[in-house]
C-alpha positions as CSV (number, residue, x, y, z in Angstrom):
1,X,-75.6,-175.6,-40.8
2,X,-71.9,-175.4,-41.3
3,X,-72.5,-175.3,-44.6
4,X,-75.0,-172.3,-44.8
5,X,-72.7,-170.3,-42.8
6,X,-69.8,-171.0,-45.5
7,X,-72.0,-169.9,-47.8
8,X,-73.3,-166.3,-46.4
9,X,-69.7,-164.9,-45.7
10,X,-68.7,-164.7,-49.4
11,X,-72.0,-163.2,-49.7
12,X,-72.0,-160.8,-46.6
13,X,-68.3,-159.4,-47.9
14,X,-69.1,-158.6,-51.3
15,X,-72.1,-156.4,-50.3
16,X,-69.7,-154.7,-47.6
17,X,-67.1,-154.0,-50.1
18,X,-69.5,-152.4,-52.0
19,X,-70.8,-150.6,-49.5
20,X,-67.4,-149.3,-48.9
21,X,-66.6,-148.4,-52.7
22,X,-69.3,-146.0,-53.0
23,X,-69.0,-144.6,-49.5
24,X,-65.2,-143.5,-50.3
25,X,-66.7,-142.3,-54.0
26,X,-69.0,-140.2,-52.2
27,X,-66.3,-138.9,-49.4
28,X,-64.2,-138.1,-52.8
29,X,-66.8,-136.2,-54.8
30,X,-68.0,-134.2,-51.1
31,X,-65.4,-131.5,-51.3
32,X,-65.6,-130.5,-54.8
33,X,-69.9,-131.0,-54.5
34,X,-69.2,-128.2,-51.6
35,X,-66.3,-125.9,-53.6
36,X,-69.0,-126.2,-56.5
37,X,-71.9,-124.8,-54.6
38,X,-70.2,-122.0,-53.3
39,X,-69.2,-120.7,-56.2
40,X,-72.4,-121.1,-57.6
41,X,-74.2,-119.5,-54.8
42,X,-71.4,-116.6,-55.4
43,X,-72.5,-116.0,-58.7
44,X,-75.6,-116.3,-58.4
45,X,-75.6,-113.7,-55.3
46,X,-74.1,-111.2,-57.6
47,X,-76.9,-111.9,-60.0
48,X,-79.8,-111.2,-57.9
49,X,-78.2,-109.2,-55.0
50,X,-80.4,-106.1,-56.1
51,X,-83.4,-107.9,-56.0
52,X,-82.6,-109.4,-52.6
53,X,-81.1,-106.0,-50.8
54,X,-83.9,-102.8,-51.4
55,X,-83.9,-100.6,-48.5
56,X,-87.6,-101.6,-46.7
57,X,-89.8,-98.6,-46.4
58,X,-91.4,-100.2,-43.6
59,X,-88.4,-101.2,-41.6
60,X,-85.9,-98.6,-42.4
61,X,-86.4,-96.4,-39.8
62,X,-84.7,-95.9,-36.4
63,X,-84.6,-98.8,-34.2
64,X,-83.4,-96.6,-30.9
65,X,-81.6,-98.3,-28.3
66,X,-83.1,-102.3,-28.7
67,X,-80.0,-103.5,-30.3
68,X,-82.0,-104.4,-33.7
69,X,-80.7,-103.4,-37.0
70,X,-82.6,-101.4,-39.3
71,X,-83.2,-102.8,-42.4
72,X,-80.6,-100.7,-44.2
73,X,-77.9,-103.0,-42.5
74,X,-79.1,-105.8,-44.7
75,X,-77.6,-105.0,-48.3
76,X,-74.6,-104.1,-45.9
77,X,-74.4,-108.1,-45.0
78,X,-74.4,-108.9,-48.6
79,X,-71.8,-106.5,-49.6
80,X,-74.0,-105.4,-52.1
81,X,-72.3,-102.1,-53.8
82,X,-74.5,-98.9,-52.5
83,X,-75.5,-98.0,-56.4
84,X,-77.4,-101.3,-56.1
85,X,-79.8,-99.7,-53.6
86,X,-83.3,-99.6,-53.9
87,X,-86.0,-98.0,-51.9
88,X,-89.0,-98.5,-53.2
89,X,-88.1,-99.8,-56.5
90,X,-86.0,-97.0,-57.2
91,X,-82.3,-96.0,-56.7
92,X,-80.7,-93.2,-55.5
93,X,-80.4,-91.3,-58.6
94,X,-83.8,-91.6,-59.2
95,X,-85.0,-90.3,-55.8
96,X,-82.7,-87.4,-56.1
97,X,-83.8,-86.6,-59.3
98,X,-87.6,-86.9,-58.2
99,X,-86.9,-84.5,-54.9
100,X,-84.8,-82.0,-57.3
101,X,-88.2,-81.8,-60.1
102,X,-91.5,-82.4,-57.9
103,X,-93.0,-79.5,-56.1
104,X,-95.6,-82.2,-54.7
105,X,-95.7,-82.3,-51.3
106,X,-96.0,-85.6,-50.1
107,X,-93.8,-86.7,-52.9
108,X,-91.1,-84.4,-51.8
109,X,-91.7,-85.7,-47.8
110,X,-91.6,-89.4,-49.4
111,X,-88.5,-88.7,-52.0
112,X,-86.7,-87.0,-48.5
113,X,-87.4,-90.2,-46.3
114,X,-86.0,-92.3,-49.3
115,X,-82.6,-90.7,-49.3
116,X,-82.7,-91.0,-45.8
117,X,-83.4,-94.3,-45.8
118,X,-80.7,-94.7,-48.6
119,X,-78.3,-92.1,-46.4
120,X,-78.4,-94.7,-43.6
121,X,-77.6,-97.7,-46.2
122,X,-74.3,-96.4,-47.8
123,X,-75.7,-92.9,-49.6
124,X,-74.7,-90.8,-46.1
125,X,-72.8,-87.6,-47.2
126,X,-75.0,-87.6,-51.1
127,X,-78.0,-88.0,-49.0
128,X,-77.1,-85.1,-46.9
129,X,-76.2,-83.0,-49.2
130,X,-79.3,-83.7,-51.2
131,X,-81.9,-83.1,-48.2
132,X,-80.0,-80.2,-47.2
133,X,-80.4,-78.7,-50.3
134,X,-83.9,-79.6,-50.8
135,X,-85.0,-77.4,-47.3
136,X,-86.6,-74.2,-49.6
137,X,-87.0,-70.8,-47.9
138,X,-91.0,-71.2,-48.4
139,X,-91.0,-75.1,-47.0
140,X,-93.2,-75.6,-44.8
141,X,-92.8,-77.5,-41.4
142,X,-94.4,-80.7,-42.8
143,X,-91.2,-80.9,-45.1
144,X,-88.8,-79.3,-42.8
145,X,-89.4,-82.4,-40.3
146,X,-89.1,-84.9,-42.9
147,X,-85.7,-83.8,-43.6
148,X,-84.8,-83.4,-39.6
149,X,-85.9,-87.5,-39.4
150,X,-83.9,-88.1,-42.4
151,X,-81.1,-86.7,-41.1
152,X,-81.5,-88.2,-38.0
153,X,-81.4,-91.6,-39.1
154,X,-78.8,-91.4,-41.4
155,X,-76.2,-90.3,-38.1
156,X,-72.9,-89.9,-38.0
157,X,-72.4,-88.4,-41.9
158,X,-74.9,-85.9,-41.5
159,X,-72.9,-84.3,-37.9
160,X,-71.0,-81.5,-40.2
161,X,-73.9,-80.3,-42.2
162,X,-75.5,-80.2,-39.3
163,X,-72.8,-78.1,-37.0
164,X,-73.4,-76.0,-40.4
165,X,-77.0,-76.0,-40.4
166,X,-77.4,-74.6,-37.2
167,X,-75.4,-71.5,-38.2
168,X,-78.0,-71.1,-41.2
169,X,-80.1,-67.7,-41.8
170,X,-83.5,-69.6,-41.8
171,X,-84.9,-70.5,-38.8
172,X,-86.7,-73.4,-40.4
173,X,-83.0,-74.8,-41.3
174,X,-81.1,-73.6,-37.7
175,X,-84.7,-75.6,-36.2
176,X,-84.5,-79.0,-38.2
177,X,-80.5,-79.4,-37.8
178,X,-81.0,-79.3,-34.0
179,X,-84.2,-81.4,-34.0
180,X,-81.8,-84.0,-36.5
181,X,-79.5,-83.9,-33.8
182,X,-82.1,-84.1,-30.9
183,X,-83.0,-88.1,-32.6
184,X,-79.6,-89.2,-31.9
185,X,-80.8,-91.9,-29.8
186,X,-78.1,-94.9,-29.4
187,X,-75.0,-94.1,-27.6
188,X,-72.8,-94.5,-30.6
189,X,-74.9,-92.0,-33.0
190,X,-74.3,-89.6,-29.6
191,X,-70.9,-90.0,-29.2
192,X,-70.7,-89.0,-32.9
193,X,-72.8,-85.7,-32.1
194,X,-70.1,-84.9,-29.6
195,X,-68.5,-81.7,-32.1
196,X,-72.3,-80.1,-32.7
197,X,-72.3,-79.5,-29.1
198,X,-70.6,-75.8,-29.1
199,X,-72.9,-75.3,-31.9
200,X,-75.8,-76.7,-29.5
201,X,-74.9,-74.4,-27.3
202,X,-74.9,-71.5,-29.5
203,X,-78.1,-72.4,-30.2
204,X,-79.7,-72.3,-26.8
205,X,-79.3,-68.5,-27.4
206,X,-80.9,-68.4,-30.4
207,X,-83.6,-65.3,-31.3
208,X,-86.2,-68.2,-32.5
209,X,-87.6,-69.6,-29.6
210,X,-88.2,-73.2,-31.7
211,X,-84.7,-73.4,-32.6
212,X,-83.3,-72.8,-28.3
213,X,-86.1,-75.8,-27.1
214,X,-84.6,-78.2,-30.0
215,X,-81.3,-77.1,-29.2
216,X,-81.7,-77.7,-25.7
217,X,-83.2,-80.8,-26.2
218,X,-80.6,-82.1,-28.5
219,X,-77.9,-81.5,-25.6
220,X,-80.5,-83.4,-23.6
221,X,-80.3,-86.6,-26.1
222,X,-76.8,-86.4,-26.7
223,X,-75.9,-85.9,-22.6
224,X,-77.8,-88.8,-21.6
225,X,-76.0,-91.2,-23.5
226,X,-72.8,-89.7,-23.5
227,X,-70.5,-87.4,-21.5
228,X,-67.2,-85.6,-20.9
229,X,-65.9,-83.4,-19.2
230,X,-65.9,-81.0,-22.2
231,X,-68.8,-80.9,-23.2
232,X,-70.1,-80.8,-19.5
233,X,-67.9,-77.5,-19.0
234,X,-70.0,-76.3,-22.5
235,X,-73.3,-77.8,-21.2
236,X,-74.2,-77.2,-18.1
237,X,-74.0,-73.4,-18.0
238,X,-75.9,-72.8,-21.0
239,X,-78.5,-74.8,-20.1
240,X,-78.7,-73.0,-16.3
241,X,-79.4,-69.7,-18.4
242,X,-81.8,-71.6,-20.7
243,X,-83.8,-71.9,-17.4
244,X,-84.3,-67.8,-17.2
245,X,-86.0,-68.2,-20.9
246,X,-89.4,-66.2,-21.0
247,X,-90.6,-69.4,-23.2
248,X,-91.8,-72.6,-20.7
249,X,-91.2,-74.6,-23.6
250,X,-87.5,-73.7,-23.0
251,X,-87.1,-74.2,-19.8
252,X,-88.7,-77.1,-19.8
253,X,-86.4,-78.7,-22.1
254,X,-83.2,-77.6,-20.4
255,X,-84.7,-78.9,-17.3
256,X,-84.7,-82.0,-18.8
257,X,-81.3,-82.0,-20.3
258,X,-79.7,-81.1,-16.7
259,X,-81.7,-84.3,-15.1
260,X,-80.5,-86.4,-18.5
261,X,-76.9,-85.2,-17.1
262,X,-77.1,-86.3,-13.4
263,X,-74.9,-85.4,-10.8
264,X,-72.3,-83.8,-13.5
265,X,-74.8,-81.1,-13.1
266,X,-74.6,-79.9,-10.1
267,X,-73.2,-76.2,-10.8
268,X,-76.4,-76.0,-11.8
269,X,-78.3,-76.6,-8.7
270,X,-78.6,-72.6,-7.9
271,X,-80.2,-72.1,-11.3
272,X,-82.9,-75.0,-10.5
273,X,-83.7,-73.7,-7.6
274,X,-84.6,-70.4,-8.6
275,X,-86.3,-72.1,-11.8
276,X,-88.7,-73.8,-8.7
277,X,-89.2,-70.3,-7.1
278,X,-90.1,-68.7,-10.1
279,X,-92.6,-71.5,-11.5
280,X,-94.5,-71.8,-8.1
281,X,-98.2,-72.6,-8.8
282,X,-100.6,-69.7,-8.1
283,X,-102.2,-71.4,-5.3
284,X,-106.2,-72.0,-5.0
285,X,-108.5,-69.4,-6.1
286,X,-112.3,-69.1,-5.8
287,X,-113.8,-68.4,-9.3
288,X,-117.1,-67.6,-10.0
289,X,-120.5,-69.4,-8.9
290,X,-117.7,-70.5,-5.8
291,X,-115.8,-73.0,-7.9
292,X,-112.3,-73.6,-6.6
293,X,-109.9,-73.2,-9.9
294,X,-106.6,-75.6,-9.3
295,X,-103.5,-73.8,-9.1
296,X,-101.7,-72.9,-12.2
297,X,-98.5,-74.8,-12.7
298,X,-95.5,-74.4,-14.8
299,X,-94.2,-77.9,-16.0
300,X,-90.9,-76.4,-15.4
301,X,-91.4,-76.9,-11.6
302,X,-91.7,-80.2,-11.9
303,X,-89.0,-80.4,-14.2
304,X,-86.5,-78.7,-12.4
305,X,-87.6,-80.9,-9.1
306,X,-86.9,-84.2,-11.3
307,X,-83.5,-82.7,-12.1
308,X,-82.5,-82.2,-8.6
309,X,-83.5,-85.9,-7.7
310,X,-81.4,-86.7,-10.6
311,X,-78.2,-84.5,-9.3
312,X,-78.6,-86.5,-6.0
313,X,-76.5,-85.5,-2.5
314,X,-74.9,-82.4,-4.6
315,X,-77.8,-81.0,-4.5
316,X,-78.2,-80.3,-0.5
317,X,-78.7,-76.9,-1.3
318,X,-81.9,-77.3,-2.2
319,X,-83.4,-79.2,0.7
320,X,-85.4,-75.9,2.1
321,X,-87.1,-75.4,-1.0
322,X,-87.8,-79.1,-2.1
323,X,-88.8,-79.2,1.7
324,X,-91.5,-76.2,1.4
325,X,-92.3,-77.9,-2.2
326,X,-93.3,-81.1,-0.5
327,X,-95.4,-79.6,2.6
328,X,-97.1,-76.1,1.6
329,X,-100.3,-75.7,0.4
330,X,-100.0,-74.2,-2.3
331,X,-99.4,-76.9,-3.9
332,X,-101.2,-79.8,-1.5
333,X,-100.2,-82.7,-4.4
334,X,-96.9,-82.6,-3.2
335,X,-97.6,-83.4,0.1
336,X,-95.5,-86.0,1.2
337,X,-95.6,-87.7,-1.7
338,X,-94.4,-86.8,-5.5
339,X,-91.7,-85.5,-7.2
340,X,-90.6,-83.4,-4.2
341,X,-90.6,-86.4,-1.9
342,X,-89.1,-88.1,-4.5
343,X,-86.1,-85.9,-4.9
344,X,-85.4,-85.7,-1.3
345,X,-85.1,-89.1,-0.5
346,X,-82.5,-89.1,-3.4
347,X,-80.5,-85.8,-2.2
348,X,-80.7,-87.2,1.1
349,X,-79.3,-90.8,0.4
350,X,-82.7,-92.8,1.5
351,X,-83.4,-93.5,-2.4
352,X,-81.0,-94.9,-5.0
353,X,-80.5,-92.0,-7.8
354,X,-82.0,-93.1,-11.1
355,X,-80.3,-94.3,-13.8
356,X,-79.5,-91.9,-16.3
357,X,-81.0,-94.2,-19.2
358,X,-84.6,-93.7,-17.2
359,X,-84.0,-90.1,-18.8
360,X,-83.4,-91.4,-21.9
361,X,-87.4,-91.4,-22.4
362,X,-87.7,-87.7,-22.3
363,X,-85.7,-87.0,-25.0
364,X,-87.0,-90.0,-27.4
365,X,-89.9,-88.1,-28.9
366,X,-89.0,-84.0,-28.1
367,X,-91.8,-81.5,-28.5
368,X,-91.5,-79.5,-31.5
369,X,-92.8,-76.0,-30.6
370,X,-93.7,-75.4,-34.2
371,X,-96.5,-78.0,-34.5
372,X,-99.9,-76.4,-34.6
C-alpha cells in the first residue's frame, strides 16, 4: 500500500503542473484575446454600421410620453454619422431629391414622412427646411398633415420655422405649423415649444377659423406639460377670449387648454362661466308625431365645466352656476351626478383636483377642423 501511494504522487504533480502551465498561458493570452476583439468588433461596426442603423418606417414615429425611444435613437447609439441614414433603403439626399421632382401624391406624403423620420435621427434643421419648402400653395390637406406630423416628430429643430410658419400668408402653412406644434407631446419637446407661444397666441386671433382651434390646442399641449409664469400671463387671456369665438370648435379647444392649465387659470374663471351661460342646452322640445327631441348641447359646456373642476377652490365664483348646472331641468343628466357634480366636489375641497397629466389625453390626438 505504501508503495502505491509513493507511486501516485509523482504522478498526481505532474498532471497538476500541467494543469497550471496552461491555466497561466490562457490568463496570459485573455487580455490581448479581449483587446483583439474589440478592435475587431470596431472595425467591423464601421463596416456594416449602415446596414445595421436605417431609420424603421414602422417604428419611427412618436412614442408620446411611455419613456420608449423611437427607432431614430438607434443609429444615435452607434454613432453612426447622420449621412449614413437610411429610411427605407434610401438616404436623405435621395428622399429630398424624390419630394423636390414627384408631383405623386402619396409619394410626396411618403418622401415627407421620410425626412421626418430622418429629421428626428440627425437630419433636423435640412429636414425642416425641406418639408417647409415642399407645403405648395395648391397642396392639399392630405399633404399639408403629413408635413404637420413630420414636423412634429422631428421637435425641438423645427420650433423656429415654426414660430415662422405661423406668420405665413397661407392658411394651409399658418394651420400645419400650429397643428406641428399641437404634437409636442413629452414634456421636454414642450418645454422646447416654450418661444412659439406669443406666436400661439397670435394665432388664437387668427381670420381662419382652422388655424385659432390648432393654435389653441397647441397652447393646450404645450401648457399641460409645461408652465411659467410667462407664458401663463400670454395664455390665459387669450384663451378666455377664444371662449367668445362664434366657431364651437374654438371654444372647445381653449376650454380644454384652460383645464390642461389648472388652477394657474383662474383669471379665467369669469370667461368660463359666461362660456356655460352662453352654451346652455335648449332644453326638451316636443317634435312632431309627440317625440320628445333631447336638448341641444354645446360641447363647450361641458368643456368649460371640466375646466372649472380643474381650476379647483379658485374657482368659488362659479358655485351658482355649476350649482343650477347640476339640478335644473334643462339639462336633467346633470342631476346630481356628472361633470357639474364633479366640479363642485373639486371647487369645494370634497374631491382631490385631477392631475394635470389626466389632461394630457385631450390634446394627444387634436381635432383638425379641416378634415371632411
Amino acid at each position: 500500500m505504501l508503495h502505491s501511494t509513493s507511486q501516485s504522487r509523482p504522478s498526481l504533480t505532474r498532471r497538476m503542473a500541467l494543469w497550471l502551465v496552461a491555466t497561466g498561458a490562457v490568463a496570459c493570452a485573455l487580455p490581448t484575446f479581449r483587446v483583439f476583439s474589440a478592435a475587431t468588433w470596431a472595425e467591423e461596426s464601421q463596416a456594416t454600421a449602415v446596414e445595421r442603423a436605417q431609420v424603421s418606417p414602422a417604428q419611427s414615429g412618436e412614442t408620446k410620453d411611455q419613456g420608449q425611444p423611437a427607432a431614430s435613437d438607434a443609429p444615435a447609439k452607434r454613432n453612426v454619422p447622420k449621412e449614413k441614414l437610411r429610411y427605407a433603403e434610401r438616404s436623405f439626399d435621395e428622399w429630398r431629391q424624390v419630394l423636390a421632382t414627384d408631383l405623386d401624391l402619396e409619394t410626396r406624403k411618403k418622401a415627407i414622412e421620410a425626412l421626418g423620420a430622418l429629421g428626428a435621427g440627425g437630419y433636423g434643421e435640412e429636414a425642416v427646411s425641406e418639408i417647409v419648402e415642399a407645403l405648395k400653395p395648391g397642396d392639399s390637406q392630405t399633404v399639408a398633415q403629413a408635413a404637420s406630423s413630420a414636423l412634429g416628430k422631428i421637435g425641438p429643430p423645427a420650433v423656429p420655422a415654426l414660430v415662422r410658419l405661423l406668420k405665413d400668408e397661407r392658411p394651409l402653412v399658418r394651420g400645419s405649423a400650429a397643428d406641428a406644434l399641437s404634437r409636442f407631446y413629452t414634456p421636454a419637446k414642450a418645454k422646447s415649444a416654450l418661444p412659439a407661444v406669443p406666436a400661439l397666441v397670435e394665432a388664437t386671433r387668427d381670420e381662419d377659423t382652422a388655424v385659432r382651434s390648432q393654435a389653441c390646442q397647441a397652447l393646450g399641449t404645450i401648457m399641460a406639460r409645461v408652465q411659467t409664469p410667462q407664458a401663463v400671463k400670454l395664455v390665459v387671456p387669450a384663451l378666455s377670449n377664444a371662449l367668445k369665438d362664434d366657431v364651437a370648435e374654438v371654444r372647445v379647444s381653449a376650454a380644454r387648454a384652460l383645464g390642461g392649465i389648472g388652477p394657474s387659470a383662474a383669471p379665467a374663471v369669469p370667461a368660463l362661466i359666461a362660456a356655460i351661460e352662453a352654451s346652455r342646452p335648449t332644453g326638451w322640445q316636443t317634435g312632431p308625431g309627440g317625440v320628445t327631441r333631447s336638448p341641444r348641447r354645446d360641447e363647450t359646456f361641458q368643456c368649460a365645466i371640466e375646466a372649472l373642476g380643474a381650476i379647483g377652490p379658485a374657482a368659488k365664483a362659479a358655485i351658482p352656476v355649476l350649482t343650477e348646472a347640476m339640478e335644473s331641468s334643462n339639462y336633467p343628466w346633470q342631476r346630481g351626478q356628472g361633470p357639474a357634480a364633479s366640479a363642485l366636489e373639486k371647487i369645494r375641497g370634497q374631491a382631490p383636483l385631477e392631475d394635470r397629466k389626466a389632461w394630457e389625453g385631450f390634446f394627444e390626438k387634436p381635432p383638425n377642423p379641416r378634415e371632411k
